[in-house]
C-alpha positions, 0 to 999 in steps of 0.5 A: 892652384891647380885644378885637381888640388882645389877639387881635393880640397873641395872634398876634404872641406866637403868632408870636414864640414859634414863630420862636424855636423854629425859629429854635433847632432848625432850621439854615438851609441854605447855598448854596455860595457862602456856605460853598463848594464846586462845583455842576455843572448836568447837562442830559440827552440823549436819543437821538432816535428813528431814524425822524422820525415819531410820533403825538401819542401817542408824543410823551406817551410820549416826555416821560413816557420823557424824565422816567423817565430823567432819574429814573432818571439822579437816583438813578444820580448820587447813589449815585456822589455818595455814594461820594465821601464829600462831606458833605450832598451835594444832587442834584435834578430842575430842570425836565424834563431838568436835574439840580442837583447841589451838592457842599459843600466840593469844591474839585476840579471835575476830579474831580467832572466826572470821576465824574459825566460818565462817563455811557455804559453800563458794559459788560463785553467779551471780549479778542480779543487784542492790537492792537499791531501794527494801524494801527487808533488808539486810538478806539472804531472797530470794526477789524472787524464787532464788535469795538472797538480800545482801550487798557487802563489801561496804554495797550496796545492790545485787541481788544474783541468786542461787549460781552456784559454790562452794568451792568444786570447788576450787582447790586453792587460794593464796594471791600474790605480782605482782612487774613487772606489778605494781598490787600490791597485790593480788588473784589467784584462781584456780578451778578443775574439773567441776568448770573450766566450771563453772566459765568460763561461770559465767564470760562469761556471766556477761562479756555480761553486760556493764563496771560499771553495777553490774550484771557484777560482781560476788559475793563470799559468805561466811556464809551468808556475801559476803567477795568480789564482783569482776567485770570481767575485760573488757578484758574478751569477752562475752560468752567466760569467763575466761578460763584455770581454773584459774582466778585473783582477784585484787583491793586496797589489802594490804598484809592482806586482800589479805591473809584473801581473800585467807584463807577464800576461801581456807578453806570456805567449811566446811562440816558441821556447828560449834558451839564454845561451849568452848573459854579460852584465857589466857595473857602470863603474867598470864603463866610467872607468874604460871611458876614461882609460880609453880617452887617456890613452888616446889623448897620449898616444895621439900627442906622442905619435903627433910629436915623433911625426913633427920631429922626423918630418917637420912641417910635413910632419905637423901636417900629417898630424892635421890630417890625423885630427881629421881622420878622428873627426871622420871615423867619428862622425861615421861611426855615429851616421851609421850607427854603429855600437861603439864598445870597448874594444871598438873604442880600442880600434879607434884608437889604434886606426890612429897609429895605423893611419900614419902608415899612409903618411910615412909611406909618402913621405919616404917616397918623397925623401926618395924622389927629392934625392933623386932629382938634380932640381927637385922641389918639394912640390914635385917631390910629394906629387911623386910620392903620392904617386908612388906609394899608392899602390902599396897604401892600397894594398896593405888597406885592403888586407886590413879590411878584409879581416875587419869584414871577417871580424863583422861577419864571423864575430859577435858581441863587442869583438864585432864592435871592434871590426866596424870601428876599424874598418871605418877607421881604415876607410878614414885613414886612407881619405885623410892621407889621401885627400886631406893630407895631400891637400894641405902639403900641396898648398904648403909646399907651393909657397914661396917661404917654403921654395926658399926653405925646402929642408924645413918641409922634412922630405929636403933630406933622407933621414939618419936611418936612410943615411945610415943604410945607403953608407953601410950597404949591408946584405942582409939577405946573404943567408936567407936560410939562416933567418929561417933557421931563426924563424923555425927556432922561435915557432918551436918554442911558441909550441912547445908553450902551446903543448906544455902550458895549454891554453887558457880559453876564455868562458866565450870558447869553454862555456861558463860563468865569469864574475869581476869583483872590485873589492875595499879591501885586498883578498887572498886568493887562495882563502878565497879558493878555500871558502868558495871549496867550502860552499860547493864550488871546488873548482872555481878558478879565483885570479887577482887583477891589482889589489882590490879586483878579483875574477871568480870563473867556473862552469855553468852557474844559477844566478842563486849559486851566482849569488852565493859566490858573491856573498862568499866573496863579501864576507872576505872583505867589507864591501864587493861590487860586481863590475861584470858577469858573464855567462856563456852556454856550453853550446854557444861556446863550442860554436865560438871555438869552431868560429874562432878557427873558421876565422883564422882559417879563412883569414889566412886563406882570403889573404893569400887569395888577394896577395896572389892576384896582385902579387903572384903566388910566389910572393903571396905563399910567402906573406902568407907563410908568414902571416901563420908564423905571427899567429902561431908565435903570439898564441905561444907567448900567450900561453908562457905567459898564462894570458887568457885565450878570449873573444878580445885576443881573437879580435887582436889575433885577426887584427894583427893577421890584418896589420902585420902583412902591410910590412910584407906588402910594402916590401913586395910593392918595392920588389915587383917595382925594382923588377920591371926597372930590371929584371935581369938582377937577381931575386935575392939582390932586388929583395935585399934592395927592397929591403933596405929601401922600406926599412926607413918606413917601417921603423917609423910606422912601427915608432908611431903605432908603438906609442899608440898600443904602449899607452892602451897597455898602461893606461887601458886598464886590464882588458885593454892591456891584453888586448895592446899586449897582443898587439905589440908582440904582433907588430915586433914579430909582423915587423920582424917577419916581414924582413926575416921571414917572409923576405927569406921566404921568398928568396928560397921559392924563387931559387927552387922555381928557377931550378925547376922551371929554368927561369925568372917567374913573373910578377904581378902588375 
């Protein structure tokens, strides 16, 4: 065993061992939409200044304000998040002015909405009297100079003065059980600092009112609305007040309202308005059952592409499958160290890293077949030591397009689309160690045995394989008329347009704004009755769309949770019984800012990629991956669009994966070029392209194979937003496979041919 083989495997067990600790010790976080729940996107607002001037100065000063609200408002939201007594609640800052707040297993948005929106301050008032007889209407309007007219918790009207305090003077209130004086439940509210004074002499001065008189209450008002209006005890004097700071507010509480009163006092002062811009609430059968579907798929597709390796390549095969296992531990074990959110279409990335780390292992093992065939006396050792060796660099490359547009994902997504960039890049950075280190060690190891020094061809890498066979006796100049499958490649973006232009495309509520409700329902429902009732009760334009016989969507334009509830009572009086599985809601400005997200992605996907191909491929070949690349894109939204597919936050997590995986073929294939290039560079392009080709061909149809039979089984077993998701993706690799052979090869040829006639000479590749 040679040095650097006992270092690999010192590694590879180093590795195993502490993914097997974490993997035990640390649990993966769940998003919502694997064990259920709401998430509400809260975006501040801030007051504007009064004057429309200011220095550069000020404008710093401005966003430094801007962000200690939006802090302060964080930790307002989380102690009334923490008085609703959700279990492992999350509440976090996204960007400069938006709050994530995910609420596992509440399944009541109204209720969530209701505690967190209230977001004026809280204020405390004297009561001048009663408004009965005003024509004043119940609405924060002052009826004279200071003075407000609201009703109280039983919709009499008050006349309100200006507030005297704040919740900025509260130091705390807390919801209490008094058993030995027979109170009962209820408020103790503390103050601090000046507001002790305060509310000693608001009390002291409604205590000079006579019992039963409603200027002899005080009025606590929250965002407009007064959530009580306590009368001073009799036991109060005049002047006097209640003293010490602390005052009790007692009446027919039960044991909610008496928490709610006190929540609502607690985290009243919030110091800048909010706005919910994004509301999702997913049903936790919904999550069992994406759990479910997801380990399925995975179970299957891993067996099968496990199954397809072994056959092709034997024992290395069955190897690679080993390192395959160990990649899975890996991202696993990672994802839980880092603590990464692992949501649906995360769970979908795991599970395609799978077919994506067999990349690796088919690129060196078809070096190795190459090199074995080469050698007068080869040995299998040698010959996977020269196929590590030699597929290093096209492994690298086609990584590192796929990471960059993970990074582009994580930075320019959000919500669970941004789940899915984690998970794959740790599943890419995976992938590449298992191959690379684990993989390598245990066929190393494995092949310096003497039982398999006898048996080469029972390693799999002794012989080249039908395909290779197949292609080194019929030679077939595939790139004889590059124009042609050009020609073939312009046709097909033609008609992806023409879907494009003629059907539209169906946007997702993340890129339109709106609300989206998923029914599961006992019985099947006509859609079209459905549309009619929903007509019937106010809402025309709702779009109703079925998923099997008893799922159904209801989509429409913004929504109250009222209207909300009355589409789902609508909807169960259809059938016997309804179950909201999910409902999202997205403000019409997050979505305008989403839609311009999605193509500043795209754009810089595309440009960050010919960037890269450029610097290690030159620009010929790198325009003509990229060309490529927009090729894909353009062709899997028109088939979407035929097809009528929804246009959504998971298609753009798929759109960008596929930018990320189609280019590997192009990469290798390029790899193989700039390769036969330096060996010798008098053949012509089109002759050493067309080599190129046939030479990686083998490669990419088993890779294609292995991650084929991954994203067949999301797309059978993955349930429905798994099977749009595994959909985009198969079209992306039939079309990314077929690209990279027939357009961006061709593409290629035609640069080269127009840079020679116009230079007079061969350009230069990359190193």
């Amino acid at each position: 065993m040679t040095r650097a083989l006992r270092i690999r495997g010192m590694l590879a067990l180093a590795a195993v061992a502490l993914s097997l600790y974490v993997a035990f010790t640390v649990p993966v976080h769940l998003g919502l939409d694997l064990r259920g729940g709401t998430q509400i996107v809260l975006e501040t607002r801030p007051t504007p200044p009064a004057d429309g001037s200011g220095s550069d100065s000020d404008s710093d000063s401005d966003s430094d304000s801007e962000h200690q609200a939006t802090d302060r408002t964080v930790e307002v939201l989380r102690g009334r998040i923490d008085a609703l007594g959700v279990a492992e609640p999350t509440i976090v800052r996204s960007g400069s002015d938006r709050i994530v707040v995910e609420l596992p297993g509440m399944q009541d948005p109204r209720k969530a909405a209701d505690v967190l929106g209230r977001t004026a301050q809280l204020t405390f008032h004297p009561v001048l009297g009663s408004a009965a007889d005003a024509d004043d209407k119940p609405a924060s309007l002052p009826k004279r100079p200071r003075q407000l007219i609201l009703p109280d918790e039983s919709g009499r009207l008050l006349r309100l003065q200006s507030a005297t305090l704040t919740g900025k003077d509260v130091d705390e209130a807390a919801a209490r059980f008094d058993q030995q004086g027979g109170a009962g439940w209820h408020v103790t509210v503390d103050f601090k600092g000046a507001g002790r004074d305060g509310w000693a002499r608001l009390t002291g001065e409604a205590a000079c009112r006579p019992a039963g008189d409603p200027s002899r209450r005080v009025a606590i008002v929250l965002d407009g609305k007064v959530i009580s209006s306590p009368e001073v005890d009799p036991s109060v004097s005049c002047g006097s007040g209640i003293g010490g700071g602390s005052t009790r507010i007692t009446g027919s509480f039960g044991d909610g309202g008496a928490r709610e009163l006190a929540l609502l006092i607690n985290g009243g002062a919030l110091p800048v308005p909010v706005e919910t811009v994004e509301q999702r609430i997913i049903g936790p059968t919904l999550g069992a059952e994406a759990i479910a579907a997801g380990a399925w798929a995975a179970v299957l597709g891993t067996a099968l592409t496990a199954l397809f390796i072994g056959v092709v390549y034997r024992l290395m095969g069955v190897l690679a499958t080993v390192g395959l296992a160990c990649y899975a531990l890996i991202s696993y074990a990672a994802l839980a160290a880092v603590g990464a959110t692992l949501t649906l279409p995360g769970l979908a990335g795991f599970v395609l890293a799978i077919g994506m780390a067999v990349d690796a292992d088919v690129l060196v093992l078809e070096r190795a077949r190459e090199d074995y065939a080469a050698r007068k006396r080869p040995t299998p050792r040698s010959s996977l030591t020269a196929g590590f060796r030699g597929a290093f660099s096209a492994i690298a490359d086609s990584n590192v397009t796929t990471l960059i547009a993970a990074g582009l994902l994580y930075f320019l997504a959000t919500g669970p689309v941004r789940g899915f960039g984690v998970t794959l890049g740790i599943g890419v950075l995976a992938s590449m160690f298992s191959a690379l280190v684990i993989t390598r060690v245990l066929a190393e190891y494995a092949a310096a045995r003497s039982l398999i020094r006898r048996r080469p061809r029972a390693t799999g890498i002794a012989h080249t394989g039908r395909v290779r066979d197949h292609l080194t006796r019929r030679n077939p100049d595939l790139m004889r008329a590059p124009r042609r499958w050009l020609a073939a490649s312009a046709a097909a973006l033609v008609l992806a347009a023409s879907g494009i232009a003629v059907r539209g495309l169906d946007l997702g509520i993340e890129f339109t704004g709106g609300r989206l409700i998923e029914y599961s329902t006992a019985t099947p429902v006509d859609p079209d009755r459905l549309r009619g009732a929903l007509a019937d009760a106010g809402f025309p334009r709702a779009v109703v769309q079925t998923s099997g016989d008893r799922q159904l969507t209801v989509r429409t334009d913004q929504l109250s949770n009222a209207q909300a509830a009355t589409i789902t009572e609508v909807v169960g009086d259809l059938t016997t019984r309804a179950d909201t599985l999910r409902d999202e809601t997205i403000g019409p400005s997050l979505g305008k800012e989403l839609r311009q997200g999605a193509l500043v992605a795209l754009v810089i996907a595309l440009a960050a990629q010919l960037l890269y191909l450029a610097a290690r491929f030159r620009w010929l070949l790198g325009t003509a991956a990229v060309a490529a690349l927009a090729h894909d894109v353009v062709i899997l939204v028109g088939v979407f669009a035929w097809l009528g597919k929804p246009v959504d936050g998971v298609f753009l997590a798929a759109l960008l994966t596929v930018i990320g995986y189609s280019v590997n073929d192009s990469v290798v294939v390029f790899d193989r070029v700039r390769e036969l290039r330096r060996q010798d560079s008098r053949v012509p392009f089109a002759r050493t392209a067309n080599k190129a080709l046939l030479q990686t061909l083998p490669r990419t149809v088993n890779t294609g194979m292995g991650a084929a039979f991954i994203l067949t089984a999301l797309a059978v077993l993955g349930g429905d937003t798994l099977a749009d998701f595994a959909l985009a993706l198969l079209i992306g690799l039939a079309v990314g496979t077929y690209s990279s052979m027939f357009t961006a090869t061709p593409l290629a040829i035609e640069l080269d041919d127009r840079a020679r006639s116009s230079a007079g000479r061969v350009p230069a590749l990359g190193s």
